[in-house]
C-alpha positions in Angstrom: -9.1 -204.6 -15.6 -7.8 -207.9 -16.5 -10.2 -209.7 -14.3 -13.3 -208.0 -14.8 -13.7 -206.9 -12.0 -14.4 -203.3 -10.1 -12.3 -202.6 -7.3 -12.3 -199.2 -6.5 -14.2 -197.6 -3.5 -17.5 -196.1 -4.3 -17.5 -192.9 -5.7 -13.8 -192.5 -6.9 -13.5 -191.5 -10.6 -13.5 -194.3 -13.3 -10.1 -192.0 -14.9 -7.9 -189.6 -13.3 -7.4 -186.4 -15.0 -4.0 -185.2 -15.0 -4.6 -181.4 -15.8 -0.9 -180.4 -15.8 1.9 -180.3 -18.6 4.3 -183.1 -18.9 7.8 -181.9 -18.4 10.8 -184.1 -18.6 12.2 -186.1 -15.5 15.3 -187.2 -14.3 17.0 -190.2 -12.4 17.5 -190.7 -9.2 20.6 -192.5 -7.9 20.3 -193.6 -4.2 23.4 -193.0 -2.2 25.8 -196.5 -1.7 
């Protein structure tokens, strides 16, 4: 978007639509 131009492969949607509820997340802390 910042450059102008289109890089996306032909045929793939100009948005994504995300048809499911938001629900909270949570962190993840990787083990040391």
């Amino acid at each position: 978007e910042a450059t102008g131009e289109d890089v996306r492969a032909p045929g793939f949607p100009t948005e994504i639509v995300d048809y499911e509820p938001e629900e909270s997340g949570y962190e993840v802390f990787p083990p040391r």
